[in-house]
C-alpha positions as CSV (number, residue, x, y, z in Angstrom):
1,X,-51.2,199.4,81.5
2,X,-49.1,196.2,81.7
3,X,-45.7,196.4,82.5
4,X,-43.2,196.0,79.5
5,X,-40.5,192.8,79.8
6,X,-37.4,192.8,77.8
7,X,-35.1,190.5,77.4
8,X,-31.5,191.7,78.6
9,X,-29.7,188.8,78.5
10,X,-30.6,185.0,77.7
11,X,-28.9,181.7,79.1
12,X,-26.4,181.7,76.9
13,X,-25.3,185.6,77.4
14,X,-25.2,184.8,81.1
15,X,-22.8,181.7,80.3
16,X,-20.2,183.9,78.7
17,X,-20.7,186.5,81.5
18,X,-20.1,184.3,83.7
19,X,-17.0,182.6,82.0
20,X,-15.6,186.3,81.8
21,X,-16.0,186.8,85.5
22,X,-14.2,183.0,86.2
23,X,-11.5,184.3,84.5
24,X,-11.3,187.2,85.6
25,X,-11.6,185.7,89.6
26,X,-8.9,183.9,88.9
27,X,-6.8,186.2,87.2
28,X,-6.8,188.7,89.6
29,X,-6.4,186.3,92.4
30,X,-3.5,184.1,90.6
31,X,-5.5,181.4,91.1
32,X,-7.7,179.7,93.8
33,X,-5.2,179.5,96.7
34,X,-6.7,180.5,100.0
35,X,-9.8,181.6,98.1
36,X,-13.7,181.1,98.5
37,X,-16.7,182.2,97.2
38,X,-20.0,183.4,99.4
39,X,-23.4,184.0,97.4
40,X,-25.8,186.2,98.8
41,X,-29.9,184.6,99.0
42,X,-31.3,184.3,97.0
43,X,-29.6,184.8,93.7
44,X,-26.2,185.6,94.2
45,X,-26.1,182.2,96.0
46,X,-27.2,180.5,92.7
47,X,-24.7,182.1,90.6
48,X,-21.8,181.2,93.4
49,X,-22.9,177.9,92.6
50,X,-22.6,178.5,88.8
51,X,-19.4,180.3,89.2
52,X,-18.1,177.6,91.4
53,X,-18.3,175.2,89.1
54,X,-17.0,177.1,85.9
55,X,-14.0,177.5,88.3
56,X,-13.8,174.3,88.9
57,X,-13.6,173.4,85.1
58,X,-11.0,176.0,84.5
59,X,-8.4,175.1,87.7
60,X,-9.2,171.6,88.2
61,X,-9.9,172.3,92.0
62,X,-13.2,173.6,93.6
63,X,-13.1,176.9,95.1
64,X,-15.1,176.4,98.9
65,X,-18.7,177.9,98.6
66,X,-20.7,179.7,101.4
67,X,-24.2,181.5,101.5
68,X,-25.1,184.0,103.0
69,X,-28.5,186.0,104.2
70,X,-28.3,188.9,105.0
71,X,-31.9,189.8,106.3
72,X,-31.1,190.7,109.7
73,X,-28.3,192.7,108.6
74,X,-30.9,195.1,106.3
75,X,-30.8,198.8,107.2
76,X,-34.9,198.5,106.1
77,X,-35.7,195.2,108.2
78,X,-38.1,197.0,110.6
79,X,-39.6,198.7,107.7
80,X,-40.6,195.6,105.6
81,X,-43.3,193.2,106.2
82,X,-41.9,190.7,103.1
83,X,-38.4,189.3,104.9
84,X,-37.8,186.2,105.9
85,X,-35.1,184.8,107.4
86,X,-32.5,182.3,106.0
87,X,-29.9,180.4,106.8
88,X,-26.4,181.5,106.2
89,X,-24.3,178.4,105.2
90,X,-20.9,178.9,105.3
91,X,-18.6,175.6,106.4
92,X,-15.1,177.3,106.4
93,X,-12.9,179.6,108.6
94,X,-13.7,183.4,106.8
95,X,-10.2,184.6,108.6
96,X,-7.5,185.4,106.3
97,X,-9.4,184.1,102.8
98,X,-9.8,186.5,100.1
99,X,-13.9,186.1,99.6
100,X,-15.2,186.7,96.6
101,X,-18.8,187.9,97.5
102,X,-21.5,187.3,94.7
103,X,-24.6,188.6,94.0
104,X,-27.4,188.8,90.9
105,X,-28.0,192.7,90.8
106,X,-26.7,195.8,92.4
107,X,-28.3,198.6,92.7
108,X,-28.4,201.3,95.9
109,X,-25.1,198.9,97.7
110,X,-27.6,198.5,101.0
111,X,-27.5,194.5,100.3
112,X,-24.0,194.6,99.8
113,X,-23.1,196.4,102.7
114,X,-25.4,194.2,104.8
115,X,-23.4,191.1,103.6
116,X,-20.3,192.6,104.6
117,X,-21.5,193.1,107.7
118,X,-22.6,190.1,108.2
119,X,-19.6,188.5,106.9
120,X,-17.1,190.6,109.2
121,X,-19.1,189.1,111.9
122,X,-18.1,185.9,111.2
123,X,-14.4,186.4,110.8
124,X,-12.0,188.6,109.3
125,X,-11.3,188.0,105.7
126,X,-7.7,189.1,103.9
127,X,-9.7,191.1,101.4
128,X,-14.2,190.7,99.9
129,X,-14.1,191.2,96.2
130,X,-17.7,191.9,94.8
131,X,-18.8,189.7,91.6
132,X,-22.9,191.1,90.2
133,X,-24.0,190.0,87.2
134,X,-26.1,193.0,86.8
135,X,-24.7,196.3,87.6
136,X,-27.9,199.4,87.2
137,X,-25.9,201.9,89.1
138,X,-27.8,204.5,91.4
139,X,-25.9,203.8,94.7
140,X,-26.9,204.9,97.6
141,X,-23.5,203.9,99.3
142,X,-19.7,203.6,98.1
143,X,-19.9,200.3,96.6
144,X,-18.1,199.4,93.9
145,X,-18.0,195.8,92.5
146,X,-14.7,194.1,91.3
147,X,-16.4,191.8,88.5
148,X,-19.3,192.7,86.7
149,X,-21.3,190.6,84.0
150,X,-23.2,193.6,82.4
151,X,-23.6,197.3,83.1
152,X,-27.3,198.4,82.7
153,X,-28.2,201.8,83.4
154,X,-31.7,202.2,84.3
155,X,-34.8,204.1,85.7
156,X,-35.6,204.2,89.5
157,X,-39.2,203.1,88.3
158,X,-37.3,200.2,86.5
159,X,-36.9,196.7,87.6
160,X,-34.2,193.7,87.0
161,X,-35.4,190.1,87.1
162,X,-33.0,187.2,87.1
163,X,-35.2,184.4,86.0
164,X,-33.7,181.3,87.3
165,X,-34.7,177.1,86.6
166,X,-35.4,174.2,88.8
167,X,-32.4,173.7,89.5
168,X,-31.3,177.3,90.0
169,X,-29.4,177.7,86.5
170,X,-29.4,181.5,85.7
171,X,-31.8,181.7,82.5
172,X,-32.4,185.1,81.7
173,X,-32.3,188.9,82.9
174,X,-35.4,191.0,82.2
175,X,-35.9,194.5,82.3
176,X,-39.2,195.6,83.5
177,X,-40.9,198.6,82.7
178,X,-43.9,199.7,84.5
């Protein structure tokens, strides 16, 4: 039987969540002062991008961006044959900064808490704020994100895909049903 893919959300749904979450960034923040945004690979370091700029369009000032993988932070590394390493890019002093940390889906919180980690490492920020643009609940940890495009409650057996373009534009969320 072939697995069943629905259309959640198209580009221009992911636009407005996006815009929503910009706004909201910046209202509960008063602005961009002393802020910065990190996007988790792969995914959340697109939509940073994405966010970074509608930001940008709304303040007139560009918010510093970082990436961040969080692979050798994973409670499952050992476990998993499919990980590769990346490269965490992040060209700003973390210390003090309220970080805005980003990601495309959140699900158990085990990525999330890896990029804290990981983050925490590398300095000690005023305050991480989590952004998804997919929340499907069943966490495994207490993680609770700040901004959230969509809230879609699903199946264990269900999957999310973020389908992104060449040049890493967000293009639309699938459900997939196996």
């Amino acid at each position: 039987m072939a697995a069943e893919k629905i259309e959640i959300l198209d580009c221009e749904g992911i636009d407005r969540a996006l815009t929503r979450i910009a706004h909201e960034i910046l209202e509960k923040n008063k602005g961009v002062e002393n802020l910065a945004l990190i996007g988790i690979r792969t995914g959340g370091d697109y939509l940073a991008s994405q966010l970074q700029q509608k930001i940008s369009e709304i303040e007139g000032l560009v918010v510093p961006l970082g990436l961040i993988d969080v692979t050798m932070y994973r409670d499952d590394f050992g476990s998993r044959n499919d990980l590769s390493v990346g490269q965490t890019d992040i060209r700003f002093p973390l210390s003090d900064r309220r970080v805005v940390l980003i990601d495309d889906v959140l699900f158990t919180g085990r990525t999330i808490r890896a990029a804290m980690d990981a983050l925490i490492d590398l300095g000690r920020p005023q305050n991480i704020q989590l952004a998804i643009l997919i929340d499907r609940g069943h966490r495994e940890l207490p993680i609770r994100p700040d901004y959230i495009g969509r809230n879609l409650p699903t199946a264990r057996n269900e999957q999310i895909e973020v389908e992104f373009d060449a040049q890493h534009t967000a293009q639309a969320v699938y459900l997939i049903r196996s």
